[in-house]
N, C-alpha and C positions, 0 to 999 in steps of 0.2 A: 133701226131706231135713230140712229146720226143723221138720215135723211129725213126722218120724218120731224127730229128738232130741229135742223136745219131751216129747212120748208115752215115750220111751225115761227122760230123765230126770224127767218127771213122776210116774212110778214107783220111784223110789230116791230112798233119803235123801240131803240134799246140803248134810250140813254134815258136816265134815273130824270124823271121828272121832280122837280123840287116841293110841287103844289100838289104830288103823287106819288107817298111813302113806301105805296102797295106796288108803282109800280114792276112790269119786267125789267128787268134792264142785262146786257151786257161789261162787263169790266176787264180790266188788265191788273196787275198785282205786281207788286214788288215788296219783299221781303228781307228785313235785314239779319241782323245776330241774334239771339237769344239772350235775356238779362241772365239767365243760370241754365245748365246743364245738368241734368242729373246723372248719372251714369246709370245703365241699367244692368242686369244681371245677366253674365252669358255662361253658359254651362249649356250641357249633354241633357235634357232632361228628359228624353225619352229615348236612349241606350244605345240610336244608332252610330254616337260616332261624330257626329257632327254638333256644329254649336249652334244653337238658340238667343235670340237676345231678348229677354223680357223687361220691361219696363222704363227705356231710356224716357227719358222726357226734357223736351225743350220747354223754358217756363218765357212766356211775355215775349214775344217775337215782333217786333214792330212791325207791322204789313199798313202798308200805303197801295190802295185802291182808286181805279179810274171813276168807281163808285162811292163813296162816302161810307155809305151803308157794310162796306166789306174792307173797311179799313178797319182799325186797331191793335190790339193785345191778342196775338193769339200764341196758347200752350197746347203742346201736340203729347201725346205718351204713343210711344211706340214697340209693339213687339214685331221680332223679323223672325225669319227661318233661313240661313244662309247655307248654299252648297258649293263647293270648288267643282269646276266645268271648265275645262275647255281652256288651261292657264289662268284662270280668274276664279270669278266668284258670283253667281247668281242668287236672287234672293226673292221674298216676299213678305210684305209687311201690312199688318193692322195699324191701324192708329184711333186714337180718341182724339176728340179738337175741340177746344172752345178757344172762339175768337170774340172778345169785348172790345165795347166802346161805349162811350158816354150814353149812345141811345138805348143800346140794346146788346143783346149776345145772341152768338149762333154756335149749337150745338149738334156737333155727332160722329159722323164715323168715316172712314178711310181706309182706301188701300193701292199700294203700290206693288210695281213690280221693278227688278233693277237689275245690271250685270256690267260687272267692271274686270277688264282685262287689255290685254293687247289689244282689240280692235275699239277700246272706248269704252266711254263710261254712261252706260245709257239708265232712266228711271222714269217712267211712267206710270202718275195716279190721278185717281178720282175722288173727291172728297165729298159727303151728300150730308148740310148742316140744314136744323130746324130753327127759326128763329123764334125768339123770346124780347121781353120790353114791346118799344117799339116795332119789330122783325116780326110779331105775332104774325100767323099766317101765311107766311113768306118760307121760301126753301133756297139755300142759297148750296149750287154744285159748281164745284172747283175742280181745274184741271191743273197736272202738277206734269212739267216735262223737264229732263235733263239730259243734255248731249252734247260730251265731251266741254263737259265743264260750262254752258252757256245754259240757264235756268231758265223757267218759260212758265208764267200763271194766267192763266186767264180763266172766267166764268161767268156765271148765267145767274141771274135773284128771278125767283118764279113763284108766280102765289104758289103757296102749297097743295090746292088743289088741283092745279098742272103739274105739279110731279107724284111721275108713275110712281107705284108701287114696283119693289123685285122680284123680278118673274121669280119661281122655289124651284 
């Protein structure tokens, strides 16, 4: 699949044409603080022993895009499953996302995976939003990486009819 979007968008141009809203493009991200944190709830809740976090959420995160179209307001809600491994702590998370802007919004879903200990703190996700307003049509996937404290965004806007469906 990486080879065939590869191959796929190494053949189109990938910067946001201005006189072409629909176009593809690729982008870079930067992300600052969050205006509020909610805390979310972490407890046992299914008996084995370990903690759960449901509900954190980050509200209005100011994200600055190489693309215009993938900047704005985004609030992320998060639930994890964390386990102690190996001196640390591994984990995996859901997320909900809407990111606004004056044009439009993009909505949908996420997930990460993560592990912080002695050998570093690593986090790896994919985020797959539908756009709305303007975005109509549009599919905008994000790539989320973290290692050893150096944070890494980058992504793809593709009409929506170029993005697959998930294999079941």
């Amino acid at each position: 699949l990486v080879l065939v979007l590869c191959g796929w968008i190494g053949g189109t141009a990938l910067a946001q044409d201005e006189e072409d809203p629909m176009a593809p493009a690729y982008f870079t991200l930067t992300r600052g603080a969050a205006s509020e944190s909610i805390d979310g709830v972490v407890e046992d809740t299914d008996g084995d022993g370990l903690p759960e976090l449901r509900g954190q959420i980050e509200v209005d995160i100011p994200v600055e895009a190489s693309d215009a179209r993938a900047s704005g307001l985004w609030t992320i809600t998060v639930d994890a499953d964390i386990v102690e491994a190996d001196g640390g702590v591994v984990g995996m998370d859901t997320r909900s996302n809407r990111l606004v802007n004056a044009d439009g919004a993009w909505t949908g879903v996420g997930a990460a995976i993560s592990a912080f200990g002695e050998d570093g703190d690593f986090v790896a996700g994919l985020t797959v939003l539908s756009g709305e307003g303007a975005y109509e049509g549009l599919g905008l996937v994000l790539s989320e990486s973290l290692q050893d404290g150096v944070e890494s965004y980058w992504g793809v806007i593709l009409p929506s009819a170029k993005m697959p469906t998930m294999p079941q």
